[in-house]
N, C-alpha and C positions, 0 to 999 in steps of 0.2 A: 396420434401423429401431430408432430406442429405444423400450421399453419403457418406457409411462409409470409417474412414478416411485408414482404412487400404487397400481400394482398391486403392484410387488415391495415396495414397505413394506408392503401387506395380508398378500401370505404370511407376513412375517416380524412380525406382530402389533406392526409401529413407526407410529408418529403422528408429524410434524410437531413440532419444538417451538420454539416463538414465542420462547423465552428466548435461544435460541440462534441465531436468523436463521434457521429453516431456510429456504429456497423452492429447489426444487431444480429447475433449469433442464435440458428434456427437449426444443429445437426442434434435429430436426438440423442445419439449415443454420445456427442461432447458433455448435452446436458447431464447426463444420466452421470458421468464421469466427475463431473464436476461437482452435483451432490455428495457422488462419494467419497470425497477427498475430505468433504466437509465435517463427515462421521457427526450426523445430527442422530440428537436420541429426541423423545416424545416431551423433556421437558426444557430443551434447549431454546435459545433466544438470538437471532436472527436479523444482522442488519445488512438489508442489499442496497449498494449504491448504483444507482442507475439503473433500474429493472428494466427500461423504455417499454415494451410492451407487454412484459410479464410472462415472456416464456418459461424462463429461469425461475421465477416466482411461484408458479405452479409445480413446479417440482422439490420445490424447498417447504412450500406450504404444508401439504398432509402430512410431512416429518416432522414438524414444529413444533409446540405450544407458540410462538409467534412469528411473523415476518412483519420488519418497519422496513417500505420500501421507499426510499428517497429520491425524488426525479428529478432535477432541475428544467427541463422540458415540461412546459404548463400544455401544450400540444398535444402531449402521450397521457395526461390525465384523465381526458375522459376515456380512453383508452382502455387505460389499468383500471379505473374503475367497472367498464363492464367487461371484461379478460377475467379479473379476477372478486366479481358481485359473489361468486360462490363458496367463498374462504374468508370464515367469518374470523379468523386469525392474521387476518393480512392490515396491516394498515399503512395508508400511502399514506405522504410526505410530500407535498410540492416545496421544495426548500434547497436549497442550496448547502452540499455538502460540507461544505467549506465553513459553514456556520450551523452545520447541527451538534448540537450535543447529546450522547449517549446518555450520559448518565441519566436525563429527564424523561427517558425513555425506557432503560432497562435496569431494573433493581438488582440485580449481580451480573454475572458474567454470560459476556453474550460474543457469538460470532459475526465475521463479515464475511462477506460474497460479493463481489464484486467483476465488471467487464470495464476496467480504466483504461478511460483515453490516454495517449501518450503525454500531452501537454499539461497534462493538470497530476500527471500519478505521484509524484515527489510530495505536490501541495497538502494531497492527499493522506500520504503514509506519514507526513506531520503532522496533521491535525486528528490522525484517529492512535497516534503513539503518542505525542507531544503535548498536542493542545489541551485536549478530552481528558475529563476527571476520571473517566473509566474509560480503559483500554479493552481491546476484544481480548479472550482468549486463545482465539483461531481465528487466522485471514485468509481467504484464499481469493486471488488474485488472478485476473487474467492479464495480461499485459502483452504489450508487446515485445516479443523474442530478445530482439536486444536488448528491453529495458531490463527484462528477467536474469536475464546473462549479465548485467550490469548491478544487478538486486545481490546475487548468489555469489561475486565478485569473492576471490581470496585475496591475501597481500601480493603486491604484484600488478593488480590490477584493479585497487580500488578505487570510493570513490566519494565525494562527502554524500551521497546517496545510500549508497551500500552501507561506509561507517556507520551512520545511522540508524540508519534500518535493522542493520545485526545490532547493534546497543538494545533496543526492543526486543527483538526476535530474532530465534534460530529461524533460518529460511532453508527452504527446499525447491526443487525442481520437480513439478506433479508430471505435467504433459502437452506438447505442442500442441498447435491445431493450426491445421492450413487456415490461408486464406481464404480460401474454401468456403466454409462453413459460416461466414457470415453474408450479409448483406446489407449495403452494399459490398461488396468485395473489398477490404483494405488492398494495399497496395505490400504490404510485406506481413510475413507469418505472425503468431501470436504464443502464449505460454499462457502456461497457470502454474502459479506459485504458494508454496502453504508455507504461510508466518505463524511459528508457535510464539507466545510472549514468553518471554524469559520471566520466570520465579523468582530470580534475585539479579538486582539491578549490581551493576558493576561500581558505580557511582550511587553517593547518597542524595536522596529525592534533591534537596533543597544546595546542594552544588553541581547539578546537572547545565543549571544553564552556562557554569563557568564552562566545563567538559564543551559544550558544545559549540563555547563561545572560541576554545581551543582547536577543534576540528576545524572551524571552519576557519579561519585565521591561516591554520596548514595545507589548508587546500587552497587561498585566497590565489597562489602563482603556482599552478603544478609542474612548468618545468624547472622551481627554482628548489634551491636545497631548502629542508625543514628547518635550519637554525635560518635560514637566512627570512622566511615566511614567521615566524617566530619574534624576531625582532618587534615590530610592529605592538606585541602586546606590554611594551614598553619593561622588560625586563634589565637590569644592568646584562651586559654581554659576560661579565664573569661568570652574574647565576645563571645565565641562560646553559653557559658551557660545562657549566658545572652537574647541575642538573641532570645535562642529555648524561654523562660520564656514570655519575650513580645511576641514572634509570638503564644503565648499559645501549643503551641508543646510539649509533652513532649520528650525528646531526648533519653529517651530509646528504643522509639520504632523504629523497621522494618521499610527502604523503603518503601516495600510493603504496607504498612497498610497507607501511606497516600494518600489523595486524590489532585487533581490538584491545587484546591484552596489553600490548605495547602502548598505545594511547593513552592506560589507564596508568598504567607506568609513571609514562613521561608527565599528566596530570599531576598524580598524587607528591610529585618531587617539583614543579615549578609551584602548583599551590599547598 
């Protein structure tokens, strides 16, 4: 059974802290859930961002050949270190996610697990699709309810978040979890989300940055029409119109309203 985590942060005279997301989720059966979304085998490879006290860690561990746990909380390190002294497959990270690289870490393909704060999740699902020389092959994600519903977005309701995010990966909706279950207690529900990487990129490696330099440009005004957000990337107005016409577009519409294929479209005819 876990230890709630407000007792082992008493020994260790740690507090919570709001700046950083803490709320550290202590329900066994969310844990247990949450492994299994993960579908770990005995030679898989393993990267948890933010273990904070290694509840999660300990249940990811004896399924692994590795776990790299990444803390930015120098606080919860001596923590993790005697939580998990027993898993000689685990190895911590005091590092900021935000600048680690995978690749220096894992010689092929390896998964993520994650409990993301709301404020840093976007940073995040950049720099481990975007940034990073090697991308995971599986992410699972716990996030906040809305952000999740915001991740799994169809057209209609997108969002340069979600755009993104599906360019990378097929997303899913795993499983809620109250408030509940962590502690401190957030203030509104949470999700867990599993990102597969897409096997073939929609865009070619080395014109992605145009594609995305496009996205965002159409989301720069969202309540304004997409020719009109458009403008900006200094196209004559002719080829702009002409463009949406062949990509079957029409150019009055909403960011929002289109869908990934559509994007790729409207890309491959203005550049």
């Amino acid at each position: 059974m876990t230890i709630h985590p407000r007792d082992i942060l008493k020994d260790y005279g740690v507090s919570p802290k709001r700046s950083l997301g803490q709320n550290f989720l202590f329900d066994d059966n969310i844990l247990a859930r949450i492994v299994g979304l993960a579908e770990l085998e005995k030679d898989h490879s393993v990267l948890e961002i933010g273990p904070g006290i290694g509840s999660l860690t300990r249940c990811l561990a004896p399924l692994t050949k590795s776990v790299v746990a990444v803390e930015i909380d120098d606080r919860l390190i001596p923590i993790l270190e005697d939580q998990l002294q027993n898993y000689q497959n685990v190895t911590i990270r005091h590092e900021d996610i935000l600048k680690f690289e995978p690749s220096r870490h894992f010689d092929k393909s390896y998964s993520v697990v994650a409990n993301v704060p709301y404020y840093i999740t976007g940073a995040i699902l950049r720099h481990i699709y975007d940034f990073s020389e090697l991308s995971p092959d599986l992410a699972i994600l716990t996030v906040q309810q809305e952000v999740a519903k915001r991740l799994i977005a169809k057209p209609g309701k997108m969002s340069l978040l979600s755009t993104s995010v599906q360019y990378y990966a097929e997303i899913e909706m795993g499983f809620t979890i109250k408030a509940g279950s962590f502690w401190p207690k957030p203030e509104v529900d949470s999700a867990v989300v599993c990102l597969r990487s897409r096997s073939n990129r929609l865009i070619e490696t080395q014109r992605e940055k145009e594609f995305f330099r496009l996205i965002r440009v159409g989301y720069s005004q969202k309540r304004k029409q997409l020719q009109k957000n458009l403008r900006s990337l200094g196209f004559p107005r002719d080829y702009l119109q002409a463009s949406f016409l062949r990509s079957g577009i029409d150019g009055s519409r909403r960011a929002e309203t289109l869908s990934l294929k559509e994007w790729q479209l409207l890309f491959d005819e203005l550049f």
